[in-house]
DRENKE-29998 format. One record per residue (C-alpha): residue number from 1; residue in one letter; x, y, z. Coordinates in Angstrom, 3 decimals. Layout:
{seq = NUM	type = A	X = X	Y = Y	Z = Z}
...
//
This chain:
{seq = 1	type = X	X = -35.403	Y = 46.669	Z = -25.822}
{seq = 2	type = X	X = -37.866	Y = 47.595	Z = -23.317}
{seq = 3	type = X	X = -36.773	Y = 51.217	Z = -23.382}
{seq = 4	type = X	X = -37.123	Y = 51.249	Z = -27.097}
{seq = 5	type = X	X = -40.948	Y = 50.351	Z = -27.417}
{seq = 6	type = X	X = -42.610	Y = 52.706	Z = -25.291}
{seq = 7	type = X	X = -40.019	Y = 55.531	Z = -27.229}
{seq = 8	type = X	X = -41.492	Y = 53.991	Z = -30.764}
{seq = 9	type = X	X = -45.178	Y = 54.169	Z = -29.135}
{seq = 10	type = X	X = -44.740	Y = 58.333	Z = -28.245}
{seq = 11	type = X	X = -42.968	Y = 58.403	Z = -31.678}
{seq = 12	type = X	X = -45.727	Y = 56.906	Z = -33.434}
{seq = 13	type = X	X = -48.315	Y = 59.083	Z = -31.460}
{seq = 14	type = X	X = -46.484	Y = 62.532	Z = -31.861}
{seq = 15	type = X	X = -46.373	Y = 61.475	Z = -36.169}
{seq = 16	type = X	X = -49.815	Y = 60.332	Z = -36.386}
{seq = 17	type = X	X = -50.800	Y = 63.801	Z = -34.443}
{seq = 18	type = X	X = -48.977	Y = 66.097	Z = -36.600}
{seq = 19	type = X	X = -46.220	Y = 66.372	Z = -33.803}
{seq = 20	type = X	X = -43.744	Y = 65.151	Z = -36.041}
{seq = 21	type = X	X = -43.660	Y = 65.951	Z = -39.771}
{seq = 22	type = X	X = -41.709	Y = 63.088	Z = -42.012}
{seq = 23	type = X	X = -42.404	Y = 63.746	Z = -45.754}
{seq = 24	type = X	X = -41.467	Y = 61.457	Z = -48.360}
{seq = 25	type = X	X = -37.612	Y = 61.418	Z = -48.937}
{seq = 26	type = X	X = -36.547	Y = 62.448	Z = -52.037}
{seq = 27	type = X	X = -33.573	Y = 60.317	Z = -54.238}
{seq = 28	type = X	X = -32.639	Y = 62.468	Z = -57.283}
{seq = 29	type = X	X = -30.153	Y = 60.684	Z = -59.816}
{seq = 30	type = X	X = -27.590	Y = 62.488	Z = -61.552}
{seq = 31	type = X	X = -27.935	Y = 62.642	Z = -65.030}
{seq = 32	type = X	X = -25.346	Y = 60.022	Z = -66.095}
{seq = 33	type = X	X = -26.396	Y = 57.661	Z = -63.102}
{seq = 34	type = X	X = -23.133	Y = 57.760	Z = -61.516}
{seq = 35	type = X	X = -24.715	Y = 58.483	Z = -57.955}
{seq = 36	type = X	X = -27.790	Y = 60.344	Z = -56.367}
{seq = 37	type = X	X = -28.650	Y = 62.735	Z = -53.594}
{seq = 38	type = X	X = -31.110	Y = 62.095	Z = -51.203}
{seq = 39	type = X	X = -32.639	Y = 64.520	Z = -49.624}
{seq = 40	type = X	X = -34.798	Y = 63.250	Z = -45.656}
{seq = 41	type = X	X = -36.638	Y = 66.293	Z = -44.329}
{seq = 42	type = X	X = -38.086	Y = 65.953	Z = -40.978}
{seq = 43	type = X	X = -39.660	Y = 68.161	Z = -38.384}
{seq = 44	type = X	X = -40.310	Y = 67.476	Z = -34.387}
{seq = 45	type = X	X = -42.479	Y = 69.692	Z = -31.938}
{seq = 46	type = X	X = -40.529	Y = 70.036	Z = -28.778}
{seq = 47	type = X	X = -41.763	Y = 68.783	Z = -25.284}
{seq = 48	type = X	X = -41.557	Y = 72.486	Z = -24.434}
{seq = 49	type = X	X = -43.368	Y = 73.879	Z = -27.681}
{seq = 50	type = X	X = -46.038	Y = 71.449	Z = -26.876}
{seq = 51	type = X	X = -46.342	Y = 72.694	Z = -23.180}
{seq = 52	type = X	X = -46.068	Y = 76.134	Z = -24.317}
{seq = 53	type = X	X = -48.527	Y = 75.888	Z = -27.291}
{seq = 54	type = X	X = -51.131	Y = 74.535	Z = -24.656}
{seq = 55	type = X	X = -50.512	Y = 78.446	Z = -23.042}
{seq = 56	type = X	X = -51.069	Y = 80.171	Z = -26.782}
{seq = 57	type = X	X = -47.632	Y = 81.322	Z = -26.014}
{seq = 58	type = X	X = -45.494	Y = 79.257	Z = -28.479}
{seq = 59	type = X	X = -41.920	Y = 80.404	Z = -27.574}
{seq = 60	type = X	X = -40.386	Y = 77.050	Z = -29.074}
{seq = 61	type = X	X = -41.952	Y = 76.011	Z = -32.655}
{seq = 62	type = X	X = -39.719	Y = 72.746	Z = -32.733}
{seq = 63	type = X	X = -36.972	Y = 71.472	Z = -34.631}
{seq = 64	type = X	X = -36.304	Y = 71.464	Z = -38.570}
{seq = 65	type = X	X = -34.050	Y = 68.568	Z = -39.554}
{seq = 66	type = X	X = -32.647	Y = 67.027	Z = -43.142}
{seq = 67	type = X	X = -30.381	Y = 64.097	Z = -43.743}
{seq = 68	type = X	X = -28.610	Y = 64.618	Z = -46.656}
{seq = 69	type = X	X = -26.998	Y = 61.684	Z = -48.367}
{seq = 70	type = X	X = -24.901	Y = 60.897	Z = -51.535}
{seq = 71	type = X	X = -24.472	Y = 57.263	Z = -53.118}
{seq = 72	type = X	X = -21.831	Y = 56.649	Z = -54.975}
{seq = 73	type = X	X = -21.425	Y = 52.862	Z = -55.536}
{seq = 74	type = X	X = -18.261	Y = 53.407	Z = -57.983}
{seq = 75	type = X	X = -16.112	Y = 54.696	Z = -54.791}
{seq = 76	type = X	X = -15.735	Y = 51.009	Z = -54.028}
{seq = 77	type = X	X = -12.827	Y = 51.339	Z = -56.056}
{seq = 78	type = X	X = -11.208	Y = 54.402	Z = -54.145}
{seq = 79	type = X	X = -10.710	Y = 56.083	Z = -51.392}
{seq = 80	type = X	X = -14.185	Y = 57.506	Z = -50.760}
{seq = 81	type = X	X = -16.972	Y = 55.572	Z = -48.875}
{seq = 82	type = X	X = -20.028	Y = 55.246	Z = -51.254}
{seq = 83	type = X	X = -22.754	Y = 56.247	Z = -48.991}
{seq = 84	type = X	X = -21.563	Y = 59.923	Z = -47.557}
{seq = 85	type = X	X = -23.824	Y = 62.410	Z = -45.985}
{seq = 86	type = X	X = -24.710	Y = 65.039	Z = -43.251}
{seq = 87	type = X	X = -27.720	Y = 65.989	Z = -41.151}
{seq = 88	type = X	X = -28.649	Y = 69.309	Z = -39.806}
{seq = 89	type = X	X = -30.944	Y = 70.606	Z = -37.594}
{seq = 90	type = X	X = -32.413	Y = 74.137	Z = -37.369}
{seq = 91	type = X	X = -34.292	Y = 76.087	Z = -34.945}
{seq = 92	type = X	X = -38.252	Y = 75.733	Z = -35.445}
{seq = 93	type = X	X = -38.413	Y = 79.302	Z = -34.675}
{seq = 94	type = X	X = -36.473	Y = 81.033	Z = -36.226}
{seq = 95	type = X	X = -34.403	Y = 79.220	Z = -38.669}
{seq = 96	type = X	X = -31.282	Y = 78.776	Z = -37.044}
{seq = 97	type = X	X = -28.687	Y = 76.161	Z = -37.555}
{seq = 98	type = X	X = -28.030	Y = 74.144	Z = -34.425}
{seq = 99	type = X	X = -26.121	Y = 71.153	Z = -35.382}
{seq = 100	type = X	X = -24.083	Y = 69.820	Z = -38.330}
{seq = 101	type = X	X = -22.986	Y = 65.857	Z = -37.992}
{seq = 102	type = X	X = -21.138	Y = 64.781	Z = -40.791}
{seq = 103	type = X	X = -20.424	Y = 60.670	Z = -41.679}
{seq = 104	type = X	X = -16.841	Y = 59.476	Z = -41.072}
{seq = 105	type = X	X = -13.984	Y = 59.997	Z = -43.652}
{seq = 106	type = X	X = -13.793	Y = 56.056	Z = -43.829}
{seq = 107	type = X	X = -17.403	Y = 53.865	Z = -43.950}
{seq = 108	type = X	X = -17.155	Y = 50.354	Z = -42.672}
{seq = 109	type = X	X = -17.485	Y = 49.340	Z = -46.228}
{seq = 110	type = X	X = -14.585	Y = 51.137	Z = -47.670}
{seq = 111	type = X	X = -12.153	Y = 50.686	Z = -44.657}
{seq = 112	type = X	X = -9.762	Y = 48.051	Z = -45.064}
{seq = 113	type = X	X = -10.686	Y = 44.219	Z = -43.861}
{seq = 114	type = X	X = -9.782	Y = 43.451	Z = -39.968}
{seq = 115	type = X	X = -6.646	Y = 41.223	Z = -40.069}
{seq = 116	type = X	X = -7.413	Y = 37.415	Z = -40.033}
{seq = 117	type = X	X = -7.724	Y = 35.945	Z = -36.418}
{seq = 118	type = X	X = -4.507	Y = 33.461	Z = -35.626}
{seq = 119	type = X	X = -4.771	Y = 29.645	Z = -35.475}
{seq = 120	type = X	X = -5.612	Y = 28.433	Z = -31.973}
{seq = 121	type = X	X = -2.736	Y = 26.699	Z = -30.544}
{seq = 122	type = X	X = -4.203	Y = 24.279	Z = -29.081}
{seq = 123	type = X	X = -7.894	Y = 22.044	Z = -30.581}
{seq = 124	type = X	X = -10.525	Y = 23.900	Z = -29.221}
{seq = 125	type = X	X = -13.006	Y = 22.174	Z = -26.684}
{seq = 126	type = X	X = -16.098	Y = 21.353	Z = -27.815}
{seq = 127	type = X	X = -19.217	Y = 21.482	Z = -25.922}
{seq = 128	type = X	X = -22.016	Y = 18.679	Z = -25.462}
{seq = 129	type = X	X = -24.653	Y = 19.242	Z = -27.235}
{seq = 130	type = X	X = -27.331	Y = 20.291	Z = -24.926}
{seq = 131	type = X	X = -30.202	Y = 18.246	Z = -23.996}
{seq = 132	type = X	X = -33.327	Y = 18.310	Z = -26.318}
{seq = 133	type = X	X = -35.256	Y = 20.050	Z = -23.160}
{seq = 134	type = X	X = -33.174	Y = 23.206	Z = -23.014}
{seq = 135	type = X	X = -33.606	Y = 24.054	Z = -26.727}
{seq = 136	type = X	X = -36.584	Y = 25.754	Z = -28.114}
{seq = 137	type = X	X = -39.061	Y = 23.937	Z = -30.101}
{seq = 138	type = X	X = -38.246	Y = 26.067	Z = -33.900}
{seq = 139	type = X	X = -34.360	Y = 26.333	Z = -33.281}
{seq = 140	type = X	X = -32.703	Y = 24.101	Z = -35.994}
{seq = 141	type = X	X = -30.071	Y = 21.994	Z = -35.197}
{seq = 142	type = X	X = -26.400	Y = 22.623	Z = -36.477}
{seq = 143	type = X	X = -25.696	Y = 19.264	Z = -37.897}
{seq = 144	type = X	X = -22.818	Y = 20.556	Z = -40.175}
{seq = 145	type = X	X = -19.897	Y = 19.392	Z = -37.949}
{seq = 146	type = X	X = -21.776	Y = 15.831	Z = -37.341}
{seq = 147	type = X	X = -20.345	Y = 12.693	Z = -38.957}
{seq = 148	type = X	X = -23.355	Y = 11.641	Z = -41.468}
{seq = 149	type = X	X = -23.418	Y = 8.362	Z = -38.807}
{seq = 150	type = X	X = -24.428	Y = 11.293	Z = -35.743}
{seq = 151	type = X	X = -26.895	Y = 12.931	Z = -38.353}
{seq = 152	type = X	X = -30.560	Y = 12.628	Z = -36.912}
//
């Protein structure tokens, strides 16, 4: 987590200075409803076309990105995942593909359950409860394996 906010702070700096482009994404339904493309366009200076721009010598315009997604919720009943999609990158200065990631054949949500975990063999040991000192003022208390005579 503390690597993640100062990368969300430069993020947030580079979009609010034009650095980074993010237009709105756009969802377009297919006529009969039965799913939708959406389309996630996105566009990031480089470190080095920033340096270079400095110079008046832009050598590296950035990169050109789009996610590309389908939804088709009426794959729950087949083989197909329902959410399906790709993202590609391009070179900012010249228009070059650099990268094509694809999702998965299988989604989480269309891949079959994770067996059942066995029974323990033996009863499992239970904890004390811990003292009203270690636990934090707003945490509730899990009173749903307490006899209603143990309820507070």
């Amino acid at each position: 987590m503390s690597e993640a906010i100062p990368l969300m702070e430069s993020m947030f700096h580079d979009l609010a200075t034009g650095q980074i482009l993010q237009p709105l994404r756009t969802l377009m339904w297919l006529p009969d409803k039965k799913g939708l493309l959406g389309m996630m366009p996105a566009y990031a200076k480089t470190p080095e076309a920033q340096r270079t721009a400095d110079k008046a010598t832009e050598t590296n315009a950035g990169i050109i990105g789009i996610k590309l997604i389908t939804i088709f919720h009426g794959n729950a009943d087949t083989t197909h995942p329902s959410h399906q999609g790709v993202i590609i990158l391009f070179n900012g200065d010249n228009g070059a593909p650099l990268m094509l990631s694809s999702t998965p054949k299988r989604s989480p949500r269309s891949a079959p359950p994770p067996p059942a975990p066995s029974p323990p063999t033996s009863s499992p040991q239970r904890k004390p409860p811990p003292s009203p000192s270690s636990e934090p003022a707003n945490r509730q208390q899990d009173i749903s394996n307490r006899s209603p005579s143990s309820a507070p």
